[in-house]
Backbone as a ProteinNet text record, in pm:
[ID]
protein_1_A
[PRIMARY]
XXXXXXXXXXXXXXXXXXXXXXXXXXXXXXXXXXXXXXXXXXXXXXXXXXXXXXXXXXXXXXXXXXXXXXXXXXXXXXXXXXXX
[TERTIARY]
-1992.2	-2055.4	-2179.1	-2202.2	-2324.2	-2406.5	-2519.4	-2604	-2650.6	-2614.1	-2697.4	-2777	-2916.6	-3016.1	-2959.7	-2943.6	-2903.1	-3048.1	-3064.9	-3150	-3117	-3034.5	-3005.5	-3101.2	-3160.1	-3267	-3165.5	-3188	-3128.9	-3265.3	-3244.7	-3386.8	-3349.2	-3298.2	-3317	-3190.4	-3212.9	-3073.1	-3030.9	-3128.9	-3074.2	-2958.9	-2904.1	-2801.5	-2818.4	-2893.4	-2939.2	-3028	-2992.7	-3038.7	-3232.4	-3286.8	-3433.4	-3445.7	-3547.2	-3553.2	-3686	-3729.9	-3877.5	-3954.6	-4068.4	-4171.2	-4128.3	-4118.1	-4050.4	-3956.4	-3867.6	-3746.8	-3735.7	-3872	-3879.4	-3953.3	-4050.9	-4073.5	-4055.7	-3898.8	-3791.2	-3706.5	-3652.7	-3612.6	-3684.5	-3815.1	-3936.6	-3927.6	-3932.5	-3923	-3771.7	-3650.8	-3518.7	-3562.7	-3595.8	-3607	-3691.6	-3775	-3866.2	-3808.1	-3710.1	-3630.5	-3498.9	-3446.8	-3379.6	-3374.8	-3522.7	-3582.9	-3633.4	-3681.5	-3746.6	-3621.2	-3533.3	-3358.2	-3341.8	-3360.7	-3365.5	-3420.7	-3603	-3647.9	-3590	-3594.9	-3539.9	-3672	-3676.3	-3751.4	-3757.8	-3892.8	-3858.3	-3846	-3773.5	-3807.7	-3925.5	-3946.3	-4024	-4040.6	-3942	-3993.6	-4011.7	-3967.7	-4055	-4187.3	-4189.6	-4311.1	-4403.8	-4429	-4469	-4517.7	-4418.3	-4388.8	-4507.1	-4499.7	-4550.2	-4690.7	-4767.3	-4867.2	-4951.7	-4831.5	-4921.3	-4953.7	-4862.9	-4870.8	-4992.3	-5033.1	-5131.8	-5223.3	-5228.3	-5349.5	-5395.7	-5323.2	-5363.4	-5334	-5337.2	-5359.2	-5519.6	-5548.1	-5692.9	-5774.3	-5739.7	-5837.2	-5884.3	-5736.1	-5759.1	-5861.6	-5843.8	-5951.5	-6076.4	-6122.3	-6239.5	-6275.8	-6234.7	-6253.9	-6314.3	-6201.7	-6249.7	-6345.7	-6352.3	-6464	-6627.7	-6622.5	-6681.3	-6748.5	-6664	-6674.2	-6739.2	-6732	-6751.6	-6932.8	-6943.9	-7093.4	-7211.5	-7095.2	-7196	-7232.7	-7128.5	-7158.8	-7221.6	-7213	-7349.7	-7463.8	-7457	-7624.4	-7656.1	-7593.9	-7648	-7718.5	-7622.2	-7648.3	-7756.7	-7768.2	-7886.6	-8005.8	-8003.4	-8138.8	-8127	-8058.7	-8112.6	-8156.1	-8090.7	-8173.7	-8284.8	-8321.4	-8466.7	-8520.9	-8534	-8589.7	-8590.2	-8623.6	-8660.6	-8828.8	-8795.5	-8871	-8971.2	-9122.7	-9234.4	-9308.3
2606.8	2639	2723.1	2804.9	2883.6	2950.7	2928.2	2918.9	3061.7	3109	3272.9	3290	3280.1	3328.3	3431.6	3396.6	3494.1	3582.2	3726.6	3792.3	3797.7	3708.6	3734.6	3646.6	3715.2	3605	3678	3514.8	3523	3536.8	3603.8	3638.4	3608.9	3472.2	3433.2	3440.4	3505.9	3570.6	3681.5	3780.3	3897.3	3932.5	3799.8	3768.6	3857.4	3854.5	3899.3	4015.9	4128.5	4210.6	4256.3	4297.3	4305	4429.6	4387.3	4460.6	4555.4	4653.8	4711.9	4664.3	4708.7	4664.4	4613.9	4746.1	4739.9	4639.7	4666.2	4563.9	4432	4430.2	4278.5	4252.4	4319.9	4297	4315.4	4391.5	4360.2	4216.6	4209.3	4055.7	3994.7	3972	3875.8	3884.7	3951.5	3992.2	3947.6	3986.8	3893.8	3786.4	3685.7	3558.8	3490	3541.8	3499.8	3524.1	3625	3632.5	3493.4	3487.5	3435.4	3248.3	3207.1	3072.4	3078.6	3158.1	3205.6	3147.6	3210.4	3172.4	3058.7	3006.8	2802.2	2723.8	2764.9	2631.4	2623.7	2517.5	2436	2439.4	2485.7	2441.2	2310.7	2263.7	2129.5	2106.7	2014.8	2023.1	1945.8	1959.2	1941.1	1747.6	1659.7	1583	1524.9	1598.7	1599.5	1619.8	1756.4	1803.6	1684.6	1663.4	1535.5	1423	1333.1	1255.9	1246	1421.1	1439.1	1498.7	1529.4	1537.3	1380	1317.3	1145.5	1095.4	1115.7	1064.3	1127.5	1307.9	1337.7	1276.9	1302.8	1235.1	1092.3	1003.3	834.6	863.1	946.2	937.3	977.9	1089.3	1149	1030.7	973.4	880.5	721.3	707.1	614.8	623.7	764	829.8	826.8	879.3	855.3	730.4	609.2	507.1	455.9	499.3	474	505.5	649	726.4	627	611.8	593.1	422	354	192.6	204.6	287.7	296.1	353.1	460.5	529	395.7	320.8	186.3	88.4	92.9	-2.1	49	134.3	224.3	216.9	243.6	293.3	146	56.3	-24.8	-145.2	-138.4	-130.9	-65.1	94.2	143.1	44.5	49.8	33.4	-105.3	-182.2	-360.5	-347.9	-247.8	-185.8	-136.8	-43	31.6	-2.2	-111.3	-117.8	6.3	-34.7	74.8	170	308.4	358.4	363	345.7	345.4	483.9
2021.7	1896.7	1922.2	1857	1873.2	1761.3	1779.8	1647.6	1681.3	1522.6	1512.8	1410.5	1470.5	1325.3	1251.5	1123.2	1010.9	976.1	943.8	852.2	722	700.7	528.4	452.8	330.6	230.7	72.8	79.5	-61.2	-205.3	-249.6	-322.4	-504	-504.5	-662.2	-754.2	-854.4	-939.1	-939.4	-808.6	-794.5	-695	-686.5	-590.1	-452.8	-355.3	-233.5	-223.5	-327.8	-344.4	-370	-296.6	-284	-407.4	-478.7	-608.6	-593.3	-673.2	-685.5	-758.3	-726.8	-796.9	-977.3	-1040.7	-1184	-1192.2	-1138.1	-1133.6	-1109.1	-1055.5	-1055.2	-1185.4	-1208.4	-1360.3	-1502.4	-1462.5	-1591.6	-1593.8	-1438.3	-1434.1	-1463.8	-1451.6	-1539.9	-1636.3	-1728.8	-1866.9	-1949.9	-1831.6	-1919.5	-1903.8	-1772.1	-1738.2	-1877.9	-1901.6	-2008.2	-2169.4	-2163.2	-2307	-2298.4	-2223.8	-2190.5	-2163	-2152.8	-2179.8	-2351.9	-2395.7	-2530.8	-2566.5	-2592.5	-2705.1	-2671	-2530.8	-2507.3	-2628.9	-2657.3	-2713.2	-2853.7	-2907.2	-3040.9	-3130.5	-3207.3	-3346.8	-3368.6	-3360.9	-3439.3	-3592.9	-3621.8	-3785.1	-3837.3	-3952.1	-4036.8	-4012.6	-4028.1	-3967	-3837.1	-3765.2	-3581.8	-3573.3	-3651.1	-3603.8	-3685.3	-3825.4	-3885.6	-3786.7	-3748.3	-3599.1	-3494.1	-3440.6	-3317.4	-3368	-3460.8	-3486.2	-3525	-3546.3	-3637.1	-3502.8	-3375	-3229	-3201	-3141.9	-3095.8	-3153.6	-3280.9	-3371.1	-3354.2	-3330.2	-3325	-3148.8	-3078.8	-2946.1	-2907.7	-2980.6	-2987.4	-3055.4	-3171.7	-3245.8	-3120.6	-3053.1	-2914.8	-2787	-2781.8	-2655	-2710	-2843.7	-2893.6	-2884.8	-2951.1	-2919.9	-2769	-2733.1	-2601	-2495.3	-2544.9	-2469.4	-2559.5	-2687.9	-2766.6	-2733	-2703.6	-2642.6	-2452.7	-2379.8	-2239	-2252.4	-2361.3	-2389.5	-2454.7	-2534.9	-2585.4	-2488.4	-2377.3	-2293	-2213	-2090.5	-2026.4	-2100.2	-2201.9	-2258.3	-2221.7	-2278.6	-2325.7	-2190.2	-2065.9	-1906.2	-1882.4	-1899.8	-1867.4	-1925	-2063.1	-2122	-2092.4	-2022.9	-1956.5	-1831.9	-1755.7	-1624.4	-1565.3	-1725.7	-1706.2	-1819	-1909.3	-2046.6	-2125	-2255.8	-2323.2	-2324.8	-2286.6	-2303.1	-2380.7	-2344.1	-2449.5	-2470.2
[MASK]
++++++++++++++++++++++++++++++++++++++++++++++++++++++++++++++++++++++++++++++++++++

């Protein structure tokens, strides 16, 4: 058996073929039309859905960020009293 380094590179969907400059950035340009026609619209009640989620996800982090600032301060100012 005998092993022979190959020089072949396979370079993507241009099936072996080494492209130019341009040409690689028309294949960029289908690649990107070509995911574009992929995504799905959501409908009207998805999108509904997934805004009530971000929204009571953001209103959670506030909270939260909001409960961690009451408790620090409130650490600090038993640490160093209040300022006179």
């Amino acid at each position: 058996m005998s092993q022979e380094h190959s020089s072949e590179v396979v370079y993507g969907a241009t099936g072996g073929q080494k492209r130019g400059f341009f040409g690689r950035i028309a294949l960029f340009i289908r690649q990107i039309i070509d995911e574009l026609r992929k995504v799905v619209t959501p409908t009207r009640k998805e999108l509904f859905k997934f805004t009530l989620v971000v929204l009571v996800f953001v209103l959670i982090v506030i909270g939260l960020v909001y409960g961690l600032d009451f408790v620090f301060s409130w650490m600090a100012t038993q640490v160093f009293g209040i300022p006179t």
